[in-house]
C-alpha positions in Angstrom: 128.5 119.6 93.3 124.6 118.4 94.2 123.1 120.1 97.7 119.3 119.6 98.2 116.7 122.3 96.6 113.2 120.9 97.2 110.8 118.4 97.6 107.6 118.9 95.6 104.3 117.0 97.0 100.7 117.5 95.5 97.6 118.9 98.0 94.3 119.5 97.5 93.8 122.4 99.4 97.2 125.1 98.9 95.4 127.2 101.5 94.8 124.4 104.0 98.0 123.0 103.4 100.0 126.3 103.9 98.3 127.0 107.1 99.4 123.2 108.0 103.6 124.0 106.8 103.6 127.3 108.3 103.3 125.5 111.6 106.0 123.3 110.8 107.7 126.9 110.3 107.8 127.1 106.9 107.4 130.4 105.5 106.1 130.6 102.0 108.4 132.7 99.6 106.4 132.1 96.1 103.2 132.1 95.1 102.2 130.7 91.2 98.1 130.8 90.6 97.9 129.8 87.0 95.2 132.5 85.0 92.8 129.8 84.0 92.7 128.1 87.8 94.5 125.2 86.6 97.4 124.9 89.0 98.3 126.7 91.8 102.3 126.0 93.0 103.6 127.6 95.8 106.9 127.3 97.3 107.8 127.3 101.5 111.1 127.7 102.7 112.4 126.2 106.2 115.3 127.3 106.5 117.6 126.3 103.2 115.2 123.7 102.7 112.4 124.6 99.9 109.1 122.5 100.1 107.3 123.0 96.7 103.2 122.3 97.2 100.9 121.7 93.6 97.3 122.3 94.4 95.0 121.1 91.1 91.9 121.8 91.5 90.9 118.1 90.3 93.9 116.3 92.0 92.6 112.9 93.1 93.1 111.0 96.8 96.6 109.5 97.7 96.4 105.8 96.7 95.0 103.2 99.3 98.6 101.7 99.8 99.7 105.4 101.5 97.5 104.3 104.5 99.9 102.9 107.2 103.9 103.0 106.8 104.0 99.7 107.0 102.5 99.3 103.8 103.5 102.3 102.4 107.1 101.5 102.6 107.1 98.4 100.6 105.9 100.1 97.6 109.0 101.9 95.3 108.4 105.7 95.1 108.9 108.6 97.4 107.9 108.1 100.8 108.0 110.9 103.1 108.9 114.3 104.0 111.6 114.6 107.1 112.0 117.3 109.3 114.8 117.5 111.9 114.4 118.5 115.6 116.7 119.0 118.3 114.3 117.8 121.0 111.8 114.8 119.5 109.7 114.9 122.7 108.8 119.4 122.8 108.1 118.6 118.8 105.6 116.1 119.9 104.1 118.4 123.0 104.1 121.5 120.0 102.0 119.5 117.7 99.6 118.3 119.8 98.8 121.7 121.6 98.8 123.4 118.1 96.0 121.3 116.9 98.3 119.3 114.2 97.4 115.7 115.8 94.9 114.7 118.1 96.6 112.7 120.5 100.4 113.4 121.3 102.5 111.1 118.9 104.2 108.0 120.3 107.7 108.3 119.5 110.0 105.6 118.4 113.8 104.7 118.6 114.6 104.4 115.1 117.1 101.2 113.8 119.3 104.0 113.0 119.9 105.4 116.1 117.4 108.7 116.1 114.4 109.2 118.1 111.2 109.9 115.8 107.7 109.6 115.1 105.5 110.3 112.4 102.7 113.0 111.5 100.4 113.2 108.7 99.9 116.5 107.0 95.9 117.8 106.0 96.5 115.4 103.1 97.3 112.3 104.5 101.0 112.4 103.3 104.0 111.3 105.9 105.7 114.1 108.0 108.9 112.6 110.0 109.9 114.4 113.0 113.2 113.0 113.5 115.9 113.8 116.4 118.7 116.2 115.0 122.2 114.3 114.1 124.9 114.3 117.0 
């Protein structure tokens, strides 16, 4: 009955932040720029996988607790966006020769079994690059 649609995350900068996804190989498939410059929404599609960006043109800073995962985690509410890959360690060479991090990510075995790091996008919000399920 319920399949996944989208995750919806706020940016300040749609441009920026586009530029940012469509490395990540999202491809953006809507557009919304509200008349008055109030809101822009724009929708990027990986995939069947729909990330859905709001850019305000007053949108404040992500709270001081979003820092580190370690503290981020503790704190109820969403906590980061996950992107599958079938080979953890070429994600982590891609991103760093793209410009997307400055130093190539360490990756991590997670307590679940899957190989991952983390990124952060232009925002400061979470990006999991996680090994593909066997």
């Amino acid at each position: 009955m319920f399949t996944a649609d989208h995750y919806a995350i706020s940016v300040g900068d749609a441009d920026r932040s586009i530029a940012f996804y469509e490395k990540l190989e999202f491809s953006v498939i809507k557009d919304y720029r509200a008349d008055n410059g109030t809101v822009r929404i724009v929708q990027m599609q990986n995939g069947y996988f729909i990330l859905e960006l709001f850019a305000y043109p007053d949108s404040g800073q992500l709270p001081d607790f979003v820092d580190t995962l370690g503290t981020d985690l503790k704190v109820k509410g969403a906590k980061h966006l996950g992107l599958q890959v079938a080979d953890v360690k070429k994600a982590a060479e891609y991103l760093t020769e793209a410009g997307l991090v400055t130093e190539k990510p360490a990756i991590c075995e997670g307590r679940l079994g899957r190989p991952y790091f983390f990124i952060k996008d232009p925002d400061g919000i979470f990006v999991e690059i996680i090994s593909a399920r066997e």
